[in-house]
Structure formats: structure tokens, C-alpha cells
C-alpha positions as CSV (number, residue, x, y, z in Angstrom):
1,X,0.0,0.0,0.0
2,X,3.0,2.4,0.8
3,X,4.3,1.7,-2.2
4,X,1.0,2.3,-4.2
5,X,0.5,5.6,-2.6
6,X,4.4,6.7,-3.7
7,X,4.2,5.6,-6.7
8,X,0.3,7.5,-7.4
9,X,2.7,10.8,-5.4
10,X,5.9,10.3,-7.9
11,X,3.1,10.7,-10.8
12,X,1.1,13.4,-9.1
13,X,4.2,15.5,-9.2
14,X,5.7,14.9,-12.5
15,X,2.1,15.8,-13.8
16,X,2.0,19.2,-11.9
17,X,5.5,19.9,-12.9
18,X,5.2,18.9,-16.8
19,X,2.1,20.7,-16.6
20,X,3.7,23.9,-15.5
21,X,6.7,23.5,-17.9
22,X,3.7,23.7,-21.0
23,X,1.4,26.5,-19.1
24,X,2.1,30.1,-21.2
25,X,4.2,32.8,-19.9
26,X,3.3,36.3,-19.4
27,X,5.4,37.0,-22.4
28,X,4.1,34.4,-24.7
29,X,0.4,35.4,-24.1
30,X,1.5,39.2,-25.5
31,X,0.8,40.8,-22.3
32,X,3.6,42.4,-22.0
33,X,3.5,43.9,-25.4
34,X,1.9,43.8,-28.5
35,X,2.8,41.5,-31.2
36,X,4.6,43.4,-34.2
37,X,3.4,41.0,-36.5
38,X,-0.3,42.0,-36.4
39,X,-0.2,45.3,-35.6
40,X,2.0,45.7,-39.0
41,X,-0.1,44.0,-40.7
42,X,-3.1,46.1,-39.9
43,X,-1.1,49.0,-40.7
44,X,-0.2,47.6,-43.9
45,X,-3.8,47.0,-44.9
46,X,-4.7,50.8,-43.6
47,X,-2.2,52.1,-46.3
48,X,-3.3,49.9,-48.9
49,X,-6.8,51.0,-48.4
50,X,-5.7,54.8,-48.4
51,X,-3.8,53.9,-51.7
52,X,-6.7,52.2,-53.5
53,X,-9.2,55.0,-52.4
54,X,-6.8,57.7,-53.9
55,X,-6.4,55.6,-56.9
56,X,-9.4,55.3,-57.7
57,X,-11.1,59.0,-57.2
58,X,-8.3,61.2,-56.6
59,X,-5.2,60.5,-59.1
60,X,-4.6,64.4,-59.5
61,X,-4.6,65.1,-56.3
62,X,-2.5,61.9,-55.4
63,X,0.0,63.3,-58.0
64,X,0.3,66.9,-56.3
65,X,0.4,65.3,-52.6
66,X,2.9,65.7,-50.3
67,X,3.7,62.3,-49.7
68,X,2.7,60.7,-45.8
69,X,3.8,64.9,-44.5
70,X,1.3,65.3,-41.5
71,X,-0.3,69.0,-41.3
72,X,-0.1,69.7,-44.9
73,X,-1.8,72.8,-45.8
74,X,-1.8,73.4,-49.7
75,X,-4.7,73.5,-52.5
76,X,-4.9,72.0,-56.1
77,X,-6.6,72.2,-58.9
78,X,-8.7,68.6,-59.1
79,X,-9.6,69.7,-62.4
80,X,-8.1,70.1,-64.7
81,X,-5.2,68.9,-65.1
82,X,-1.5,70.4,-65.7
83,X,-1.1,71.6,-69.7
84,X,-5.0,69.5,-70.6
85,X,-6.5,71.2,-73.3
86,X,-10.3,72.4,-73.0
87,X,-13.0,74.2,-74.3
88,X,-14.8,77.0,-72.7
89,X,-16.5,77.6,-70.3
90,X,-13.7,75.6,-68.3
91,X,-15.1,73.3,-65.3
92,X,-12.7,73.8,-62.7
93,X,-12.9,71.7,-59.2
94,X,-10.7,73.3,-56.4
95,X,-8.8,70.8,-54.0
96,X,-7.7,71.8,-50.5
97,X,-6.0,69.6,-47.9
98,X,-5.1,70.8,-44.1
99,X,-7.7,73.8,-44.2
100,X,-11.6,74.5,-44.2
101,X,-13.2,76.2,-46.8
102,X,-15.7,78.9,-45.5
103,X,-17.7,82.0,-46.7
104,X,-15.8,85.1,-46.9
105,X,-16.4,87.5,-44.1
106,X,-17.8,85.0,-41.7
107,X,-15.0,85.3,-39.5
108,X,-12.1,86.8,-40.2
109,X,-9.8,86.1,-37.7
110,X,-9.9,82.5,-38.4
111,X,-6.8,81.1,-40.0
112,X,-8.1,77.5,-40.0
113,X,-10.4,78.3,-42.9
114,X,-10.3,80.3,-46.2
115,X,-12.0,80.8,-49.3
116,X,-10.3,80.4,-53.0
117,X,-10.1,82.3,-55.9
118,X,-8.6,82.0,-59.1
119,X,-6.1,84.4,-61.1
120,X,-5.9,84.2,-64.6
121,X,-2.9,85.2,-66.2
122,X,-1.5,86.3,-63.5
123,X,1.0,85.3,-60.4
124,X,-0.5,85.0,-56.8
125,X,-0.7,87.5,-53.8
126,X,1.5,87.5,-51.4
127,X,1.2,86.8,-48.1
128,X,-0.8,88.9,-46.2
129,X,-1.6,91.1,-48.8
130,X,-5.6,91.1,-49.5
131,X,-6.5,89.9,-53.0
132,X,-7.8,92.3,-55.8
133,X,-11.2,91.9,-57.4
134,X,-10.8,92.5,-61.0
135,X,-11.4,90.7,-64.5
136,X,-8.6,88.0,-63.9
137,X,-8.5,88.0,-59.8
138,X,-12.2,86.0,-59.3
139,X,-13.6,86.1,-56.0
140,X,-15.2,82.4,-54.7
141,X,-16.6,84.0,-51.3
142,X,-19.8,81.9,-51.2
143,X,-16.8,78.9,-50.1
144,X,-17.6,77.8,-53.8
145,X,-15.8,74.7,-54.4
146,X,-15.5,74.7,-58.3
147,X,-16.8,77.0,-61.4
148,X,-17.1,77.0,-65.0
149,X,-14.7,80.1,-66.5
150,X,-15.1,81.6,-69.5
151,X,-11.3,81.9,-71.2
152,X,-10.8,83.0,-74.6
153,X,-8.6,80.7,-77.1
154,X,-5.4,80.3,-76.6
155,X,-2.7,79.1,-73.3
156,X,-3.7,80.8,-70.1
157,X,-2.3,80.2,-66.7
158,X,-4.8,79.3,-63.5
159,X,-3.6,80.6,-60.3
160,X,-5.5,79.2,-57.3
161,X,-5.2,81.2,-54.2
162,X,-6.5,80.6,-50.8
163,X,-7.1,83.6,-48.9
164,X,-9.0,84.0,-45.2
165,X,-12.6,85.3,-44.4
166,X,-11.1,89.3,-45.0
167,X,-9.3,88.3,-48.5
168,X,-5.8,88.3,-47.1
169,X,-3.6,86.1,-48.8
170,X,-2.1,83.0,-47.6
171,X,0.7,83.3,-49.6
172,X,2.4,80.9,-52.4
173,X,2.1,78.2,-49.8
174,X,-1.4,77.9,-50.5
175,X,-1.5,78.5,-54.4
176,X,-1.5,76.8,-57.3
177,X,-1.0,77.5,-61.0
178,X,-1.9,75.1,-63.5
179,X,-1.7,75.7,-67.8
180,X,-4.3,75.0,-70.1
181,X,-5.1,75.6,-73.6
182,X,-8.4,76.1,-74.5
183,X,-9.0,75.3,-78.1
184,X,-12.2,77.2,-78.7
């Protein structure tokens, strides 16, 4: 009997220990820290997903980004593109990234937000200085997002220029000059 109840002891223990030698550790379980693996994964597929969406919608404005540069402020022309040539009236879209568009005068000590307006022929206005209104400096107070222009034939140059709620210019930072030709 004494030897029965060793022996049934001798296996007790070397099933406790063998069953502590397979249990997980702390470090094994990831509770200590993440696991790379997944969490570059998921990152991976966030990317990819950001890619795809800009592929497939946004290839101008994926050609003019500023690639993975956090707090980018600029503004693009969506439409047209660089040197296309058109007819008139001209369907532009205006792109802005890192800034709000809102109505002119609605507040304008607000530097977050802007409104744009397009320059034809011409360079843009510097910083700080308040855009003119004239025949080829075109106001888009409303917070208008695109237009149709009417250009006569020929190559003219687009200048996009964000400027806040009082028309003050944000400068060449936030401009953007495209040429097209219009061919009648």
C-alpha cells in the first residue's frame, strides 16, 4: 500500500510539474506587449486602403500630394489637369487639404479656414496682402468649391489662391498654377 500511494505521489508530481513546464508565460500570451506582427499588418492594410481610395477618385490630387507629411496645408486644382487642353467655359474643381473652406467674411480672424479664388494670367498675392477683385482675380466667397470660367482661345495660366474670411492672402504656400489651352 505504501508503495502504491508513492508511486500515485511520484506521478502526481511529475504531472504538476510537466504541466507547469507547457502553461504560457506572461510574455508568450502578449501581455507584455503587442505583437509586431499584427499590428504591422493592420497598418499595412490601412495604407493599402488609403492607396486604393486615392487611386481610384483622386489620381490628380494623389499626383500633387505631399507624400505621408502630417499637417499639410496646400490647395490643387482637381480639375483640370497640368497643360490638358479644353474648351470653354472651363469646369474647374478646387482641392484643399489641411484647411476648411468657408464664406468670406464670416469670420475673419480665423486662420483654419479660407475661401479660394482664381487668377488668370496672373501670379498669386502675397502673403498677407488682400486679394484684388478685378477681371482676372475672381472672387469664390460663397466657399464655392468649383466653377465654370469663361477663357478665350489660346494658353492661359490658372492661379488658385487661398485667402482668409477678409481676403488676405495666404501666400504661395497655398497656391497653385496650372496651364491650359483652350481650343475654342
Amino acid at each position: 500500500m505504501l508503495t502504491r500511494t508513492l508511486t500515485l505521489s511520484f506521478i502526481t508530481c511529475l504531472m504538476m510539474i510537466a504541466c507547469k513546464s507547457e502553461a504560457p508565460k506572461a510574455s508568450d500570451t502578449g501581455a507584455e506587449k503587442p505583437a509586431p506582427a499584427q499590428e504591422s499588418k493592420s497598418a499595412e492594410a490601412k495604407d493599402k486602403a488609403t492607396q486604393e481610395h486615392t487611386e481610384h477618385g483622386h489620381a490628380e490630387a494623389k499626383a500633387d500630394a505631399k507624400a505621408d507629411t502630417p499637417n499639410v496645408k496646400r490647395v490643387f486644382f482637381v480639375s483640370p489637369a497640368n497643360g490638358a487642353k479644353v474648351t470653354s467655359p472651363v469646369k474647374l474643381v478646387f482641392g484643399v487639404e489641411g484647411m476648411g473652406i468657408r464664406k468670406a467674411g464670416e469670420d475673419v480672424k480665423d486662420q483654419s479656414t479660407g475661401h479660394h479664388h482664381i487668377i488668370v494670367d496672373g501670379a498669386g498675392v502675397a502673403k498677407g496682402k488682400p486679394v484684388p477683385k478685378d477681371a482676372t482675380h475672381i472672387h469664390y466667397g460663397g466657399g464655392q468649391t468649383e466653377t465654370e470660367l469663361k477663357l478665350t482661345p489660346g494658353k492661359h495660366t490658372l492661379t488658385m489662391q487661398l485667402a482668409d474670411g477678409a481676403h488676405l492672402s495666404y501666400g504661395e504656400e497655398l497656391s497653385a498654377t496650372i496651364e491650359v489651352e483652350v481650343t475654342k
